[in-house]
N, C-alpha and C positions, 0 to 999 in steps of 0.2 A: 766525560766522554767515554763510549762502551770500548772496552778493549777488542781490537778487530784482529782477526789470523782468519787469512784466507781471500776468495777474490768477492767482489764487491761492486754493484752496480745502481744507479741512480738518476732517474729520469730529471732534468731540471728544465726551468723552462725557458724557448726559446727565446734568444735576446734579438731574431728577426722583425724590425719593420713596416709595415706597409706604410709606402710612399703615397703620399696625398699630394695632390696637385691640385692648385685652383686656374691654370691655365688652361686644360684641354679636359675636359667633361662631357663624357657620351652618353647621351642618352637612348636606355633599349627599352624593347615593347616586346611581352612575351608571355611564355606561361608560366609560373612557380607554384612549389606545392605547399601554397599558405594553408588550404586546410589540412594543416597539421597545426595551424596556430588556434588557442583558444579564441580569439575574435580575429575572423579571418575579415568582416568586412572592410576594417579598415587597411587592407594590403590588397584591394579589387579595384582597378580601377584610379591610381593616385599615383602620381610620382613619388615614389621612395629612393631618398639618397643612403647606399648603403656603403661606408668608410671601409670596413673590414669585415669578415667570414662571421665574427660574433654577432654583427648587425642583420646578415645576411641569415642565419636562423632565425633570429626575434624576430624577424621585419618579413622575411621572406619564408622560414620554414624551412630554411637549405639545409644537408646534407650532402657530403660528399662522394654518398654512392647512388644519386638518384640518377634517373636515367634522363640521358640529355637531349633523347630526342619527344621526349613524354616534358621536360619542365625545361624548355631551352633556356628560360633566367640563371638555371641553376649553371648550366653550360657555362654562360657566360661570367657567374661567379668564380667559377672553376679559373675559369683561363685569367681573370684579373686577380685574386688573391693566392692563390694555389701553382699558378704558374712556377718554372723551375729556372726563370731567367731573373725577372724581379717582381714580387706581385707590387699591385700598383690600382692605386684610385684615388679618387671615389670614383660611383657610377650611379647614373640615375635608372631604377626600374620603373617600369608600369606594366604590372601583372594584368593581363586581360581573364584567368583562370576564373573563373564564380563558379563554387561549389555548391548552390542552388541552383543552379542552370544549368551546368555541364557536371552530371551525375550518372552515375547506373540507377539500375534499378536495388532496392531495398535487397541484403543477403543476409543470412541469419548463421551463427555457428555456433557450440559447444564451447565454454573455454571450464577447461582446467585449475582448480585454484590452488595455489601452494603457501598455509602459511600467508593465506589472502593475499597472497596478489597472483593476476591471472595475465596471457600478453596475445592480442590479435596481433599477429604478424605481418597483414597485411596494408594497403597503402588506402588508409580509409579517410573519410573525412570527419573530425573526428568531434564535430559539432550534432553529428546525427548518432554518435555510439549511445545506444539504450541497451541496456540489462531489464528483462522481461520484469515487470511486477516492480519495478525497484525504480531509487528516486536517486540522481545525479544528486553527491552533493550530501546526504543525506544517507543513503547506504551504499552508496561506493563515488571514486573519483574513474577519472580518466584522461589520463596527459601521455604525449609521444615521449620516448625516449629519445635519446639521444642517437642510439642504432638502429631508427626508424621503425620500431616496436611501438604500438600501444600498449599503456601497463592499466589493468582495472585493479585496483585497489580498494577492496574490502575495508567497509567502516563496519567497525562494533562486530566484527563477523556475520554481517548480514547475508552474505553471499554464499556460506556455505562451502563447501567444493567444489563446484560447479555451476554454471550461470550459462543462459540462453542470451547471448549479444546478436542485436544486430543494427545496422552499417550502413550504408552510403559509401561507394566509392568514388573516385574523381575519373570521367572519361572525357579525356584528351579529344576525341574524335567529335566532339560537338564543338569545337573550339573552331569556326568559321575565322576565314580571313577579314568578314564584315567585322568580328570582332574585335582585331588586331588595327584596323585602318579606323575604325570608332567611328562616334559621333556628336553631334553638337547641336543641341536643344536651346534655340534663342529664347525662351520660355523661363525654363529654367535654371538657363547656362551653364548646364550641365556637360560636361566633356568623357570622352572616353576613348581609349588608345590612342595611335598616333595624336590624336586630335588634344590631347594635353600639353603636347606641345605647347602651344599656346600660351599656358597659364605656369608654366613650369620656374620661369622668373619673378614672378607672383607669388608661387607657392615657398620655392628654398630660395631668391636672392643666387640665382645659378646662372649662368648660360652656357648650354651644352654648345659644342660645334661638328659635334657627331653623332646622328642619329643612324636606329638600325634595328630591325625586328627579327633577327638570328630565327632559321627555322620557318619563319613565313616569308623573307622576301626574294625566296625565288619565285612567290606569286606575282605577276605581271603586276595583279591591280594593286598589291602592298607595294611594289617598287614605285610603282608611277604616284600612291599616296606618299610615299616619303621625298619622295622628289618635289611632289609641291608642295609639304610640308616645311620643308627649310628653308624655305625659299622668305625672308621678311616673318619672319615667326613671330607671334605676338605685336607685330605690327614694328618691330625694331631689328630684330636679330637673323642672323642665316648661320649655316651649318650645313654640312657635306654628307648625305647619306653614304653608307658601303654597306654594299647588297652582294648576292651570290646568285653563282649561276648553279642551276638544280645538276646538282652531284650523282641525281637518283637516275638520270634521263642523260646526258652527260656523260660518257662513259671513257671520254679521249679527248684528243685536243682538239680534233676538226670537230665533232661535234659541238664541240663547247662554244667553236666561234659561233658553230652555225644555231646554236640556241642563241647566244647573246643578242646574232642580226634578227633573228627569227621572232624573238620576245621584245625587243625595242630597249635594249639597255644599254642606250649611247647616250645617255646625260654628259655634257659637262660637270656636272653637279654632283657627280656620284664616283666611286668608286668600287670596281665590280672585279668581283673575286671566286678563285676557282682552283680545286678542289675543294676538300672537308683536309683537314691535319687533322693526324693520328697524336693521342696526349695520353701517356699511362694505357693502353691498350683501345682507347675510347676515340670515335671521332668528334671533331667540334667543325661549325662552320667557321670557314676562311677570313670570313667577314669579320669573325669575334676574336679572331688570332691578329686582322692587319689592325683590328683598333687598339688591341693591347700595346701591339707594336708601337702605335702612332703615337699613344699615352706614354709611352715610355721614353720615348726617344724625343715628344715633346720637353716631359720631366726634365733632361740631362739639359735643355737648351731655355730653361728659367722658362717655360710653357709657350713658347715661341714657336710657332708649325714652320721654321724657314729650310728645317731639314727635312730629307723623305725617305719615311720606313724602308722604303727598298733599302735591300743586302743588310738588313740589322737584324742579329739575332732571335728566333724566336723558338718558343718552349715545345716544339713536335719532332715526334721521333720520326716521323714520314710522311705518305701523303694515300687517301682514300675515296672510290668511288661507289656508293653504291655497297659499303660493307669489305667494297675487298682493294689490297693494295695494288697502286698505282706509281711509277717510277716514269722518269723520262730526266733529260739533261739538260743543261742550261741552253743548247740550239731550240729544243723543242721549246721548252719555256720561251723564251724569245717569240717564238712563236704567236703565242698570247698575246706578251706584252705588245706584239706590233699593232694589235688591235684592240689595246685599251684594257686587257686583261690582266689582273694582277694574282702571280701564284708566289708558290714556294718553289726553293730546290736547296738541295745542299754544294755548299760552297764555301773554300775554305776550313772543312773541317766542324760545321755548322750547318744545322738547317738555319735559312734566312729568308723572307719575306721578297721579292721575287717581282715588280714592277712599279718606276714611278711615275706612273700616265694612271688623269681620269678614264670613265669607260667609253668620253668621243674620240680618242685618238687613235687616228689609223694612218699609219705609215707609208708617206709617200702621195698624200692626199693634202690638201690645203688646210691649214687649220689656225684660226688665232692665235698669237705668239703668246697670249696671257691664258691659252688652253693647252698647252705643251705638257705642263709637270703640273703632278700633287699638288709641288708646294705653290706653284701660282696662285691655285684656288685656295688655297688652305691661306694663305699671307694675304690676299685680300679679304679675306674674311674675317682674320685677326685683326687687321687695321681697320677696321669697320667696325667690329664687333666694340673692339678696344677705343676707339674713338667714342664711339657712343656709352659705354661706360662711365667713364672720366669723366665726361660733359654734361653730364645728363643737370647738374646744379645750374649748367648756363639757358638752360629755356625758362622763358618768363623771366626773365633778368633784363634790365638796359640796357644795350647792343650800342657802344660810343664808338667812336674811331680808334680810340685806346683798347677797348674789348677786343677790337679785331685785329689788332696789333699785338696783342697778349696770347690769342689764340694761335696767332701767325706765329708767331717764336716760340710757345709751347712745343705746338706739334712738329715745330722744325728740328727745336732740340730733341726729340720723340725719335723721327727720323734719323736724325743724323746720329743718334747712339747707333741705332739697328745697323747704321751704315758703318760705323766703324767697328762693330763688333762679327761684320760678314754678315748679317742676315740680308741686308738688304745690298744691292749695288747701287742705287741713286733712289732716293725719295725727296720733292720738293713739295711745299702745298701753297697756294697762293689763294689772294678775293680779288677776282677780274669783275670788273663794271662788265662785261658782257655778261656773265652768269648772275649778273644782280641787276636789271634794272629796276629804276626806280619804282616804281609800280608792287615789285614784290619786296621791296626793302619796306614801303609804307605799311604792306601788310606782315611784317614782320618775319620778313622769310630771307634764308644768307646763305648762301654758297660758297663754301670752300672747294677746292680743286687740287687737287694731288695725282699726283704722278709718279710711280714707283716702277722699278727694275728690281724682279726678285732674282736672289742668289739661285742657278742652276746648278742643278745636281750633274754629276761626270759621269753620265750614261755610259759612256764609252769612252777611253783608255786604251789610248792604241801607241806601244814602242818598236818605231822601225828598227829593224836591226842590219848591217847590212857591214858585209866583209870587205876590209882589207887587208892589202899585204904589209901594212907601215908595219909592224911588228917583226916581219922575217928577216930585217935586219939585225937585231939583238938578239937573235938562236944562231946566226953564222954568223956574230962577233964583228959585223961593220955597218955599215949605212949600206943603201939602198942604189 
């Protein structure tokens, strides 16, 4: 060992984490700056499950200082692994970005070489870098750093001092919302953005129950595509979009109702969110903050959605419209939430996540008791989702009277945990001869029937307080 005198310092590595969950799995639609990957086609256009930040480069190209409103996948890396409450996943991407289609025009520049290596600075696509006269490969390389530099590297000294590169950049602004809502070629069967949906239990053996294209879905038509998108996905599955109302046109709270009515985002199906959260000086949409929240808070409850994000801690130092800050208090918040809006505010000593209503619910209006809370829709979803998981070995199977008596005490004992563990207040399931007649039992068809009372969250907490004088006998030393 070296003899040490004096002070002393040493980086080791962190022994943090990330939480993987296979209970609650969001899947986003967006843009990332894969062309920083040497073969970006395969991150265009594909569900990619990304575990951790190391994935999220290889798979996606991330960095941590990209800008979020140029590669909103990166945003949403940002807020699941990087977060300062608990980072948390997986998360399913599908990048809609194609760097043969959404390009600049060709730039040409000067690079400097030092000791042969040379660095365009700039955010290129780095499948089009050419050096004038010279062969990729052959008399020089060309790979991103890791500080979002490209490095050209000189073989054999062919490069000289100086070299003529030129580029291909990646521009954002060709990146239509057609191509975030996708498409789907019976032909083919070819899928593209939201429209992967579809195949995405297919492709990783996943089911998300949270879908969301952070950055495009304050577009009308990407809300109303994700809305029918979850709806029976893949011909078995559902799942709960959370979308945002435009933070950029939005500038207050009346506004923000009067966009939500204005734009048609009263799903029951949805959950719709408003402002952007401030994170490290940077804003992110609300939408990518309540899903963190939701994963997180599912995590702590074995992936069970019977609790709601509302008032649970979440990683923003404030709240932003439009670039600049924005304050209000829990009366105005209220506000929102009375109309199916879900923000932030700080509370307790905490910023925390701020409404637990879908975006149909408005206060003081009629509305179905299983449309009330989040977690209504979020627990029939799970019970659905999670039923047909489990089961999926009993079709094309012999269906005896003993099956359906197997099946009946299965899912009862199913229930009756949830029930004693709080998630649920009553679940029963039965097989009535009225939801089976004969006729569809021949053709092989069986109806179970359940019934369920999910656990409500305590909106409201209210302690009367209210004076009296029994007391003023023991300060003057008698009774009353």
């Amino acid at each position: 060992m070296t003899y040490k005198h004096g002070l002393y310092g040493e980086v080791v590595p962190s022994k943090e984490v990330i939480t993987t969950t296979k209970g609650t799995i969001p899947f986003y639609v967006g843009t990332a700056p894969v062309h920083r990957l040497a073969n970006s086609k395969d991150a265009i256009n594909r569900p990619i499950l990304i575990k951790n930040l190391d994935e999220a480069a290889t798979k996606l190209g991330y960095q941590s200082t990209d800008d979020f409103d140029t590669y909103t996948l990166s945003s949403v890396v940002y807020a699941h692994f990087q977060n300062s409450i608990k980072p948390i996943g997986p998360i399913i991407a599908v990048n809609v970005l194609d760097a043969e289609i959404h390009k600049s025009t060709t730039a040409t520049e000067t690079i400097t070489l030092v000791e042969g290596k040379g660095y365009i600075e700039k955010d290129v696509i780095l499948s089009t870098v050419k050096i004038a006269t010279k062969v990729l490969g052959t008399d020089y390389t060309a790979e991103y750093t890791k500080d979002g530099k490209v490095l050209i590297t000189s073989l054999n000294g062919s490069l000289g001092t100086s070299a003529s590169a030129s580029y291909n950049s990646p521009d954002i602004s060709k990146v239509t919302t057609a191509d975030v809502i996708g498409s789907y070629s019976a032909t083919t069967e070819e899928r593209t953005g939201i429209k992967l949906l579809d195949v995405v239990y297919e492709e990783l053996n996943l089911v998300p129950n949270i879908i969301s294209a952070p950055g495009f879905n304050h577009k009308p038509e990407v809300e109303k595509a994700l809305v029918n998108a979850c709806q029976n996905y893949g011909g078995r599955w559902n799942a709960i979009p959370v979308v945002d109302i435009d933070s950029d046109v939005a500038k207050n709270i009346v506004d923000a109702k009067k966009w939500a009515t204005a734009n048609g985002y009263n799903s029951r199906l949805e959950k719709l969110c408003w402002p952007k959260g401030k994170v490290d000086g940077r804003s992110i949409w609300m939408s990518i903050i309540a899903i963190v929240d939701m994963q997180q808070t599912d995590n702590r409850n074995n992936g069970i959605p019977y609790e709601s994000p509302s008032n649970k801690q979440i990683g923003i130092s404030g709240l932003s419209v439009n670039g600049k800050d924005i304050r209000f208090n829990i009366v105005q918040a209220n506000e929102l939430n009375e109309v199916g809006i879900t923000t932030a505010i700080y509370n307790g000593g905490k910023w925390v996540l701020w409404g637990p209503h879908m975006a149909n619910f408005k206060y003081g209006e009629d509305i179905k008791i299983e449309d009330v809370f989040d977690v209504n829709a979020r627990m029939n979803i799970y019970l659905l989702n999670d039923f047909k998981t489990r089961n999926v070995d009993l079709i094309d199977s012999p269906i005896a009277r003993n099956d359906i008596d197997g099946i009946l005490n299965t899912e009862q004992l199913k229930l009756n945990s949830l029930i004693s563990d709080g998630k649920l207040l009553y679940g029963s399931i039965e097989f009535m001869p009225a939801s089976n007649p004969v006729g569809d039992v021949i053709q092989g068809e069986f109806v179970f029937d359940s019934a369920v009372t999910t656990t409500p969250p305590g909106k409201a907490i209210t302690n009367r307080v209210q004076y009296t004088s029994a007391g003023i006998g023991a300060l003057v030393g008698g009774g009353e």
